[in-house]
PyMOL Python script that loads the backbone (N, CA, C, O; Angstrom):
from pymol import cmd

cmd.read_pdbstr("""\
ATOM      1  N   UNK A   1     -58.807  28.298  58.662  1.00  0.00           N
ATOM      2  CA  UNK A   1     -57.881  29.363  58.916  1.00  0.00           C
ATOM      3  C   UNK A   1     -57.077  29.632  57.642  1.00  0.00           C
ATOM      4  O   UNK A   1     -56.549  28.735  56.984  1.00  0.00           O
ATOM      5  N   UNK A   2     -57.023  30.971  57.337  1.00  0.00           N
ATOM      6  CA  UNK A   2     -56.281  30.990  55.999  1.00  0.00           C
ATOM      7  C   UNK A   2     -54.560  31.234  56.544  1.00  0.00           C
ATOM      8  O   UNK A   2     -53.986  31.269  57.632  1.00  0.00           O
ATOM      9  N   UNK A   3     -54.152  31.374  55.031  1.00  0.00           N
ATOM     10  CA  UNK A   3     -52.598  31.629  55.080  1.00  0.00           C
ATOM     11  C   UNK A   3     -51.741  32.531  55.657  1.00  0.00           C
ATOM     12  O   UNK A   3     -52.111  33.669  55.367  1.00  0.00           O
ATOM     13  N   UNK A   4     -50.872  32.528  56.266  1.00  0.00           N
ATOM     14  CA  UNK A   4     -50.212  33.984  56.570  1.00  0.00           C
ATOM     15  C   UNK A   4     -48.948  33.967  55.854  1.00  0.00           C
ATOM     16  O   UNK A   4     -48.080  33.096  55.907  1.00  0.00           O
ATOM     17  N   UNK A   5     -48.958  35.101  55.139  1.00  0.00           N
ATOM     18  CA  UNK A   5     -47.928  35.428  54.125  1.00  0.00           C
ATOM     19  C   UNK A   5     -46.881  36.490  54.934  1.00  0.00           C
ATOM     20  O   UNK A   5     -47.164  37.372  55.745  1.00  0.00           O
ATOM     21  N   UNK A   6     -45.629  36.090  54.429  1.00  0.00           N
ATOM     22  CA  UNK A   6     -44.708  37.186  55.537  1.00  0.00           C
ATOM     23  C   UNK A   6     -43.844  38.022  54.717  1.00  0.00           C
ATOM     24  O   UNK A   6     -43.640  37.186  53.836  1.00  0.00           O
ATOM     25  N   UNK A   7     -43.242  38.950  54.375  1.00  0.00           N
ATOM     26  CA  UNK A   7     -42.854  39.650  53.250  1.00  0.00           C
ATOM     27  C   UNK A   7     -42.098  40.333  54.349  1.00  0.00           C
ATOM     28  O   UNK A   7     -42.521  41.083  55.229  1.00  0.00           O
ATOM     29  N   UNK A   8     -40.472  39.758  54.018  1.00  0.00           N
ATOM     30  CA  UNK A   8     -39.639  40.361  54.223  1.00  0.00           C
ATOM     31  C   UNK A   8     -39.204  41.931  54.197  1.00  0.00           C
ATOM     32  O   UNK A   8     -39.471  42.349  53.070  1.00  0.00           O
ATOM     33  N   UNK A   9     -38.690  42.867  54.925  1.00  0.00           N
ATOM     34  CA  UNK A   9     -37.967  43.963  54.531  1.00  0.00           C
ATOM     35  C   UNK A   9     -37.404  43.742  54.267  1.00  0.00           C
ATOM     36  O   UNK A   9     -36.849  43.262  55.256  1.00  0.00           O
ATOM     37  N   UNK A  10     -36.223  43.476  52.775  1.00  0.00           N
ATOM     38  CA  UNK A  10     -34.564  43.042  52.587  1.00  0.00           C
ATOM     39  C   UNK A  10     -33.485  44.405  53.212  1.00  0.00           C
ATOM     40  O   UNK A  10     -32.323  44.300  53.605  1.00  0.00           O
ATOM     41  N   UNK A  11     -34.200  45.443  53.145  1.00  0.00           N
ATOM     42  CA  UNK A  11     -33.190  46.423  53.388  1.00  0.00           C
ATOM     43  C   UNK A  11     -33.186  46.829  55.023  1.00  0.00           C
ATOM     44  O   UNK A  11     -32.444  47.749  55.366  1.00  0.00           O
ATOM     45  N   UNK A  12     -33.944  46.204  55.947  1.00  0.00           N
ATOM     46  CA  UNK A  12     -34.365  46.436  57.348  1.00  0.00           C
ATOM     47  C   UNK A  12     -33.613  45.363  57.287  1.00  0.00           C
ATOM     48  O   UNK A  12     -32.620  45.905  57.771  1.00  0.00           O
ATOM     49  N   UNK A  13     -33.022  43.527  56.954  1.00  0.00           N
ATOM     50  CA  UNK A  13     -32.865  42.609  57.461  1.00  0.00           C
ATOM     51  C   UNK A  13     -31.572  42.633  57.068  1.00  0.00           C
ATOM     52  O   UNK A  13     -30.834  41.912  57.739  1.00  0.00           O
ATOM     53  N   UNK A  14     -31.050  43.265  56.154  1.00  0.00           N
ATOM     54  CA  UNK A  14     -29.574  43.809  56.172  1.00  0.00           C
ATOM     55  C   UNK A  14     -29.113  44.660  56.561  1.00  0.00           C
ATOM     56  O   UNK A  14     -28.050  44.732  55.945  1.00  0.00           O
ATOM     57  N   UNK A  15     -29.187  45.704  57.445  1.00  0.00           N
ATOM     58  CA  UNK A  15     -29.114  46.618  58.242  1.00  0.00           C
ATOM     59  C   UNK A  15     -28.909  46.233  59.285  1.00  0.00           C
ATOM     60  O   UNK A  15     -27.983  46.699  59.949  1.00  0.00           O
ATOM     61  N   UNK A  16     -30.024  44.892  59.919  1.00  0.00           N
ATOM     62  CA  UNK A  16     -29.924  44.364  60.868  1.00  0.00           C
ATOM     63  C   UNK A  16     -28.708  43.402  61.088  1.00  0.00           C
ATOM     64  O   UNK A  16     -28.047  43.402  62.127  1.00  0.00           O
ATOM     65  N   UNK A  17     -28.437  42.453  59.851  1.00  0.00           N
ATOM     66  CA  UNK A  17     -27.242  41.699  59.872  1.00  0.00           C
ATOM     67  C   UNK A  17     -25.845  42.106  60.167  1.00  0.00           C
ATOM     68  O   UNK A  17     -24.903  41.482  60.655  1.00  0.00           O
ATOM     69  N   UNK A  18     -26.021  43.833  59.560  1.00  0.00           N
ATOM     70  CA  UNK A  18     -24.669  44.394  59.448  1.00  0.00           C
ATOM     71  C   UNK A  18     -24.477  44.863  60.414  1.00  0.00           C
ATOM     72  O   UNK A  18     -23.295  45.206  60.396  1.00  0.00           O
ATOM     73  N   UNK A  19     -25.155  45.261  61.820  1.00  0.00           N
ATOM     74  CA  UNK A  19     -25.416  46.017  62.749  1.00  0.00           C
ATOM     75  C   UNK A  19     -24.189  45.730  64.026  1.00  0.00           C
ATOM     76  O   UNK A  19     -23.793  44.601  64.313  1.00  0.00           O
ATOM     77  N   UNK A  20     -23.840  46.653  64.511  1.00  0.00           N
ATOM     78  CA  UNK A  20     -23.171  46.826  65.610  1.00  0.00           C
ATOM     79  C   UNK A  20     -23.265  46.016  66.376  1.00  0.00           C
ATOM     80  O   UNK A  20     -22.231  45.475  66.768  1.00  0.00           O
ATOM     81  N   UNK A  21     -24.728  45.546  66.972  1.00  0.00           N
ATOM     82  CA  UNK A  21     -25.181  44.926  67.851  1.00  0.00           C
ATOM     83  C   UNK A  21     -25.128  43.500  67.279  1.00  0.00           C
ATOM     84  O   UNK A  21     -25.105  42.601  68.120  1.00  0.00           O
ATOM     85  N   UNK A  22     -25.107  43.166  66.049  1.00  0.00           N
ATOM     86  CA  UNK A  22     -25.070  41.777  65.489  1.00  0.00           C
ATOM     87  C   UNK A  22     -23.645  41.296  65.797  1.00  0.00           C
ATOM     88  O   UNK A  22     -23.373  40.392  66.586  1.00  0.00           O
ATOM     89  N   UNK A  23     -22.650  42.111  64.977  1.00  0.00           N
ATOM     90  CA  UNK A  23     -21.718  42.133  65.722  1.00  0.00           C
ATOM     91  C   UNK A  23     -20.782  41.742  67.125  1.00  0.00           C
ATOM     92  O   UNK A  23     -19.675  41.227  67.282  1.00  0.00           O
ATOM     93  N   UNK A  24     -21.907  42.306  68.109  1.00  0.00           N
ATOM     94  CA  UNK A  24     -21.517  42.189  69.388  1.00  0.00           C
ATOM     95  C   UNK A  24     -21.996  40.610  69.832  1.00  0.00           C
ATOM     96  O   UNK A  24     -21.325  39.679  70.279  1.00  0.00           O
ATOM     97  N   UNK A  25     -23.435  40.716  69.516  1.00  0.00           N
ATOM     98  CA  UNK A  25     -23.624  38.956  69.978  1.00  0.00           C
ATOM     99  C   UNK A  25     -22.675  37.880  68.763  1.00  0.00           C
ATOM    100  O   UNK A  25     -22.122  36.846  69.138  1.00  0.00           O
ATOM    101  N   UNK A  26     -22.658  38.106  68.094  1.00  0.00           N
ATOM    102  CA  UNK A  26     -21.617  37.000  67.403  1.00  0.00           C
ATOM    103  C   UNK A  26     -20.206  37.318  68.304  1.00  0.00           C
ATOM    104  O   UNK A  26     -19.656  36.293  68.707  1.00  0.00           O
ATOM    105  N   UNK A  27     -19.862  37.987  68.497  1.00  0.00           N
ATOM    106  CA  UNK A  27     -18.405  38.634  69.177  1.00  0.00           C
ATOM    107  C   UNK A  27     -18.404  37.484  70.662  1.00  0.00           C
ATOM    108  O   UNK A  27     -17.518  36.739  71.080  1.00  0.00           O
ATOM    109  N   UNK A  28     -19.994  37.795  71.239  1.00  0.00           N
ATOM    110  CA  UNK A  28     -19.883  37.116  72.121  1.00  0.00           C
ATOM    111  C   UNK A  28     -20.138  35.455  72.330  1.00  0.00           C
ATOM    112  O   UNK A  28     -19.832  34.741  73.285  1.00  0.00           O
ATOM    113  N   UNK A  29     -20.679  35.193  71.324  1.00  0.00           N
ATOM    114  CA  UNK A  29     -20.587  33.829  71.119  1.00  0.00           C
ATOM    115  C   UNK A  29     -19.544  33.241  70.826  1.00  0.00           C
ATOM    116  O   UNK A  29     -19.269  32.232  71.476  1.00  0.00           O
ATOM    117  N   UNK A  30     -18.390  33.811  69.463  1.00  0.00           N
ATOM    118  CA  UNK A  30     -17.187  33.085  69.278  1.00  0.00           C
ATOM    119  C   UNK A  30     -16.385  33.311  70.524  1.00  0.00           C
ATOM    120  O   UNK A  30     -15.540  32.501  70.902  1.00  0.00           O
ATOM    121  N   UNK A  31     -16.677  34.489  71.192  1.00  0.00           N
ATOM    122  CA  UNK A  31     -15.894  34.256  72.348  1.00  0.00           C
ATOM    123  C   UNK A  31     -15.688  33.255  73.321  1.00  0.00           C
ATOM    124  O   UNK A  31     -14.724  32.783  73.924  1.00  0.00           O
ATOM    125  N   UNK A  32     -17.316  33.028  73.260  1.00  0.00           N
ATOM    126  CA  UNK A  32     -17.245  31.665  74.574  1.00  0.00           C
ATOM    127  C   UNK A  32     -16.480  30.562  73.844  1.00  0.00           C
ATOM    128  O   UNK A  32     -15.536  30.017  74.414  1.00  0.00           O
ATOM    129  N   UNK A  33     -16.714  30.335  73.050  1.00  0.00           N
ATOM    130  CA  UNK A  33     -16.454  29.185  72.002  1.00  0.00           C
ATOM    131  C   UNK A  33     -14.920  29.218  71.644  1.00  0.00           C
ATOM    132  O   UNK A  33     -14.440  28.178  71.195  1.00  0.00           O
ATOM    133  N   UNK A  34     -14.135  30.281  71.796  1.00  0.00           N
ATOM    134  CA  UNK A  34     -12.668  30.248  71.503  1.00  0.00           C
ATOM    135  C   UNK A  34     -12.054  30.102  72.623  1.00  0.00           C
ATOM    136  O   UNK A  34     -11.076  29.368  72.768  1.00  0.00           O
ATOM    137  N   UNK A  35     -12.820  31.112  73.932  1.00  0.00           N
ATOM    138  CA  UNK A  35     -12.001  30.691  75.399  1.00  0.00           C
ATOM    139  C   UNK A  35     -10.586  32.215  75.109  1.00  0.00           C
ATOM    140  O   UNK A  35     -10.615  33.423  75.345  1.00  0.00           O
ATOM    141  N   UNK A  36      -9.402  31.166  74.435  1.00  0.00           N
ATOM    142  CA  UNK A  36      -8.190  31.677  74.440  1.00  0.00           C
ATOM    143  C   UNK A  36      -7.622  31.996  73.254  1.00  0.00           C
ATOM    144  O   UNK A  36      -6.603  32.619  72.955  1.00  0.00           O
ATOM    145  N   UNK A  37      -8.709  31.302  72.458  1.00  0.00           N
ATOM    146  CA  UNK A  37      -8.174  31.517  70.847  1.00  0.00           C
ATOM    147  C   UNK A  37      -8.668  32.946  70.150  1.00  0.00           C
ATOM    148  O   UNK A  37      -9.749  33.508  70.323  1.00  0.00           O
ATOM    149  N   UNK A  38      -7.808  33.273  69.501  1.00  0.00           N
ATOM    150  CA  UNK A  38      -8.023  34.658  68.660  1.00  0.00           C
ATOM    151  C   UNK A  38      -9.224  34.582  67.573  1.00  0.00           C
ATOM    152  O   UNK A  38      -9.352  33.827  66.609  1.00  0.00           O
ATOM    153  N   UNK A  39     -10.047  35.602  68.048  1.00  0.00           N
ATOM    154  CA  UNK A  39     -11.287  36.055  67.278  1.00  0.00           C
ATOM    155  C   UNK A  39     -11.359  37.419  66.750  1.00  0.00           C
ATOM    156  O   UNK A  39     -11.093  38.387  67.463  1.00  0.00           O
ATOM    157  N   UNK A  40     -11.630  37.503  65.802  1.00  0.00           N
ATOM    158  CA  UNK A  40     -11.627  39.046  64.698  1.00  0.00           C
ATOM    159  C   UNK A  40     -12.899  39.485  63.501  1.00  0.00           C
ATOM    160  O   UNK A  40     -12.827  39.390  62.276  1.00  0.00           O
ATOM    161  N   UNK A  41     -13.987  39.959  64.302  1.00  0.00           N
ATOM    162  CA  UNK A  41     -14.828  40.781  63.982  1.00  0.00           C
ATOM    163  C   UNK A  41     -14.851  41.350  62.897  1.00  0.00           C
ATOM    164  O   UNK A  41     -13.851  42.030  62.669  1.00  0.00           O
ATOM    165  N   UNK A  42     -15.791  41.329  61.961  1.00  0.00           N
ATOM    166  CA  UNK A  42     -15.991  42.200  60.521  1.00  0.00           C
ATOM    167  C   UNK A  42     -17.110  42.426  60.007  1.00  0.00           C
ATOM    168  O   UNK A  42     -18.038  41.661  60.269  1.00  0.00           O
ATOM    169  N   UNK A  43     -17.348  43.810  58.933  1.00  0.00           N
ATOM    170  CA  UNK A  43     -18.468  43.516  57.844  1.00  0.00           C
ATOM    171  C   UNK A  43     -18.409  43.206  56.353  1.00  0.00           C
ATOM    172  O   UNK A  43     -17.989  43.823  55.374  1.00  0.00           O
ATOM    173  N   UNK A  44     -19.005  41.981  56.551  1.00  0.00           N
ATOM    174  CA  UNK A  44     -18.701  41.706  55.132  1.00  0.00           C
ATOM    175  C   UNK A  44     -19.628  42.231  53.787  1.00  0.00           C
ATOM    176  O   UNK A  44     -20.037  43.339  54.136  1.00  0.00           O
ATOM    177  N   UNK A  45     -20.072  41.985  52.604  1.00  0.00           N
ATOM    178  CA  UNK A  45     -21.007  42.808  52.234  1.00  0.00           C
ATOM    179  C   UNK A  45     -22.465  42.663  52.618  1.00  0.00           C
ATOM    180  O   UNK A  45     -23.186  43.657  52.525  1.00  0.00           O
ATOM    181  N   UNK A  46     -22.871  41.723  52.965  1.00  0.00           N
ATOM    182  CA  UNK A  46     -24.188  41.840  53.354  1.00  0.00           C
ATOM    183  C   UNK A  46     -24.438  41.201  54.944  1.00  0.00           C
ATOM    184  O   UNK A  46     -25.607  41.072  55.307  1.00  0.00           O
ATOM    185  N   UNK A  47     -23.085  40.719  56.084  1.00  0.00           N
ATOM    186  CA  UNK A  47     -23.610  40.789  57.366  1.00  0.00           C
ATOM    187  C   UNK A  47     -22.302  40.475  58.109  1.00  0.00           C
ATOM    188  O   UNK A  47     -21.262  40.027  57.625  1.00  0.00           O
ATOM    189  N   UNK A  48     -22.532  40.758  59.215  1.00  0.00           N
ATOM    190  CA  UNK A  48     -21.042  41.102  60.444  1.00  0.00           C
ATOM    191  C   UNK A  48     -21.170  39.245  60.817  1.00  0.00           C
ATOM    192  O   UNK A  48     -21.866  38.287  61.151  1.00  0.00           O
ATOM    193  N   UNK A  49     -19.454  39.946  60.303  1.00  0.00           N
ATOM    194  CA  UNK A  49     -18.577  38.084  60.802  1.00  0.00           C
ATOM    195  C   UNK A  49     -17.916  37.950  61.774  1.00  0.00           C
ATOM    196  O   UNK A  49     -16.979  38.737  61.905  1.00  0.00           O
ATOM    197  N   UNK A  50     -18.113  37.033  62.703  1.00  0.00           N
ATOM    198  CA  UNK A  50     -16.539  37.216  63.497  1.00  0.00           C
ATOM    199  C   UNK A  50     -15.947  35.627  63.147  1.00  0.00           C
ATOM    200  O   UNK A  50     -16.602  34.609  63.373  1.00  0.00           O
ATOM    201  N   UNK A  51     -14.694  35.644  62.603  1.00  0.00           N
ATOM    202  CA  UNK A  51     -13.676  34.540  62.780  1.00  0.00           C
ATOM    203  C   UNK A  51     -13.287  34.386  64.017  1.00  0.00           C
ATOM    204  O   UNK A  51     -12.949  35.218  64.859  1.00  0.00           O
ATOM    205  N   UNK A  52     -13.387  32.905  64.062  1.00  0.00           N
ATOM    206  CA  UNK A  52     -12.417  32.285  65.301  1.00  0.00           C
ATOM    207  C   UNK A  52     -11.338  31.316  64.901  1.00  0.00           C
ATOM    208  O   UNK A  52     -11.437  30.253  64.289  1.00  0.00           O
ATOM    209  N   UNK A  53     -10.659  31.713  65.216  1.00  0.00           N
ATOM    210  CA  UNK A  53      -9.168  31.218  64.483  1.00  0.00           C
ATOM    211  C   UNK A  53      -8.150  30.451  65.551  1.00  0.00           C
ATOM    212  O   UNK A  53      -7.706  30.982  66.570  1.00  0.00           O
ATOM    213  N   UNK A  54      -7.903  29.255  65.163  1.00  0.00           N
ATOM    214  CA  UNK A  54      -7.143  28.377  66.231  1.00  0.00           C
ATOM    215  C   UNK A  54      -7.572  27.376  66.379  1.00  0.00           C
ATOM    216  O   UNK A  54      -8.708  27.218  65.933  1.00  0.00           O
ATOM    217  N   UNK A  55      -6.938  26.264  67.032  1.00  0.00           N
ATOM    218  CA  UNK A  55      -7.015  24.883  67.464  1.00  0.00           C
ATOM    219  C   UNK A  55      -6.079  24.156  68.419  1.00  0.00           C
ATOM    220  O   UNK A  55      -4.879  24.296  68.183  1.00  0.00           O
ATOM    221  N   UNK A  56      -6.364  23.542  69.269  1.00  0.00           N
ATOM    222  CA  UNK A  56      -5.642  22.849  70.371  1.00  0.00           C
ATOM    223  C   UNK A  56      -5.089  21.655  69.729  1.00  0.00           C
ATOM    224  O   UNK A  56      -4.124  21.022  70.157  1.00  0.00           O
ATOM    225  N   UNK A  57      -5.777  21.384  68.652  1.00  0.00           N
ATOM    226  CA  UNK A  57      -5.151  19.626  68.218  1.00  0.00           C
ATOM    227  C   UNK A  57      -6.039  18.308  69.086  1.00  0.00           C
ATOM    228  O   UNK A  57      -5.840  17.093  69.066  1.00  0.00           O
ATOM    229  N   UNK A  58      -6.984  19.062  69.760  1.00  0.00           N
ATOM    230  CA  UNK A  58      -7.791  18.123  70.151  1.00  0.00           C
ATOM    231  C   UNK A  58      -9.143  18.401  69.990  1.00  0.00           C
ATOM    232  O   UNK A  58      -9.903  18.033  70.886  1.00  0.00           O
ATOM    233  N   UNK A  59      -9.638  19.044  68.914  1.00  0.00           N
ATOM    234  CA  UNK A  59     -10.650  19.500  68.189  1.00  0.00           C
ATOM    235  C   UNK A  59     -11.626  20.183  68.949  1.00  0.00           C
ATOM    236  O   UNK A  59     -12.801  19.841  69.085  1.00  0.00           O
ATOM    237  N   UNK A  60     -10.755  21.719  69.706  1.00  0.00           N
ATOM    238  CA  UNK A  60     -11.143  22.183  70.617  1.00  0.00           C
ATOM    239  C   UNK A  60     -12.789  22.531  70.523  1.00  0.00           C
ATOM    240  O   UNK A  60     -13.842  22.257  71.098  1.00  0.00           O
ATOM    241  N   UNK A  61     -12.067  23.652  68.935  1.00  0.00           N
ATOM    242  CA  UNK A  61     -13.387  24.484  68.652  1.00  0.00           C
ATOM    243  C   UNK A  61     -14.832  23.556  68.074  1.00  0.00           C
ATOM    244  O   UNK A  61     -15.990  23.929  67.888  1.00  0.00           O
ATOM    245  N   UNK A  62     -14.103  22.079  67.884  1.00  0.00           N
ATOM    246  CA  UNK A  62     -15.629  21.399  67.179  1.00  0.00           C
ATOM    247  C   UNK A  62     -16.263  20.818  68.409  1.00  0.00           C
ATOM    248  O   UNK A  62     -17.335  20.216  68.455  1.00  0.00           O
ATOM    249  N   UNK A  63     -15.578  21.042  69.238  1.00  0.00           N
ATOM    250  CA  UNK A  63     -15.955  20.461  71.136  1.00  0.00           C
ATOM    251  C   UNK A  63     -16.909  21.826  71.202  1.00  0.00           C
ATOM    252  O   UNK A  63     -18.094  22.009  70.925  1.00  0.00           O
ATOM    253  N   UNK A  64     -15.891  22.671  71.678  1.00  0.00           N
ATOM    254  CA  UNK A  64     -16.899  24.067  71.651  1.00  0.00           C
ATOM    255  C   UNK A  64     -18.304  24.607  71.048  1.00  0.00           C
ATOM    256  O   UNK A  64     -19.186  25.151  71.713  1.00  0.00           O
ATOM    257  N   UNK A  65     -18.332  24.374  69.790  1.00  0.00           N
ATOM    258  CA  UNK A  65     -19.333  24.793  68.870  1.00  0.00           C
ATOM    259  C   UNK A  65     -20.441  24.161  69.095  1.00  0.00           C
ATOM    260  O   UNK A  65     -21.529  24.736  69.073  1.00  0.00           O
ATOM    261  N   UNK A  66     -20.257  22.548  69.407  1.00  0.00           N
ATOM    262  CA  UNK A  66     -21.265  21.161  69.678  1.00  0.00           C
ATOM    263  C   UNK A  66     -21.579  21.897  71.253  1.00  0.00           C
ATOM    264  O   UNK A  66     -22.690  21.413  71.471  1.00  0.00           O
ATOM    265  N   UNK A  67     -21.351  22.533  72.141  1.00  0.00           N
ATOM    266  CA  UNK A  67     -21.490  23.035  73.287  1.00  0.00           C
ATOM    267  C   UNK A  67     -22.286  23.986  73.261  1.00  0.00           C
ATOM    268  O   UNK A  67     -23.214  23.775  74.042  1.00  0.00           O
ATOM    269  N   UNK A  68     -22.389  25.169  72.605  1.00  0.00           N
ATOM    270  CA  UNK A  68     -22.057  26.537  72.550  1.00  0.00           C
ATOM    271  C   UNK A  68     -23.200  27.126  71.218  1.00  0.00           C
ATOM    272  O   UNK A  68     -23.997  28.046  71.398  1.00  0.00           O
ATOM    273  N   UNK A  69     -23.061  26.434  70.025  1.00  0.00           N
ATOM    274  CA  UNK A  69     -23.601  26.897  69.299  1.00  0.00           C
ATOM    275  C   UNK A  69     -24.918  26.339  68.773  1.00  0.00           C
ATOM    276  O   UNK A  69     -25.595  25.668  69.553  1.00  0.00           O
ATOM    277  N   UNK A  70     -25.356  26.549  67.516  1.00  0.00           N
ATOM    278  CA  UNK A  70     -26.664  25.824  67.358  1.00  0.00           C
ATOM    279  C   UNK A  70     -27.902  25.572  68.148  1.00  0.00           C
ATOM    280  O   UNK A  70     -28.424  26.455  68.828  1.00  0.00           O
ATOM    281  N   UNK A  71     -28.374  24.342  68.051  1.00  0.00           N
ATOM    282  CA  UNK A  71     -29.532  24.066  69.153  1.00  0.00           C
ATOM    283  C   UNK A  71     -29.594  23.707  70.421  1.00  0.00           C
ATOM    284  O   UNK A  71     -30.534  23.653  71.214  1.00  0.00           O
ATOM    285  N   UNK A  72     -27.484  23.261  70.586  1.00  0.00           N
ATOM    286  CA  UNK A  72     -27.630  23.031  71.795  1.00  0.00           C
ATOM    287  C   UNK A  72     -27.235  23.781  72.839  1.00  0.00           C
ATOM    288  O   UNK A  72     -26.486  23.221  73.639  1.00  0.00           O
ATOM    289  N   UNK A  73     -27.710  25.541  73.165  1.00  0.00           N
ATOM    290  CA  UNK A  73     -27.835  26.691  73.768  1.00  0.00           C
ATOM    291  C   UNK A  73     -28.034  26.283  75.203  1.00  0.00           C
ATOM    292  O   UNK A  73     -28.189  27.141  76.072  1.00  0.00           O
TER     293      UNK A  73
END
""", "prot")
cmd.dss("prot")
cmd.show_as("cartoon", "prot")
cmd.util.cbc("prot")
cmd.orient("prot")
């Protein structure tokens, strides 16, 4: 079986990063993950951020993230 070579669009995969909709699922992920804490949405130059900003003092958001984010979905 030979190779499969994959050749990015860079200008389709930044479009995509920067996108409304990228946006929205990150929006909705820090959301779960903040609960009550303040989160604030952006584009930065090459893809949409959202900050989650805050802490309980009992290492809410690194509780959260280990929950919520990564592989363990």
């Amino acid at each position: 079986m030979g190779k499969t070579k994959i050749v990015l669009n860079r200008a389709g995969v930044r479009e995509l990063m920067r996108s409304p909709e990228m946006q929205a699922i990150l929006m909705e992920r820090a959301t779960k993950i903040a609960r009550v804490n303040e989160t604030k949405a952006y584009v930065a130059q090459t893809r949409a951020v959202v900050k989650v900003c805050g802490d309980d003092g009992n290492n809410g958001l690194l509780k959260a993230v280990g929950k919520h984010g990564g592989k363990n979905r």
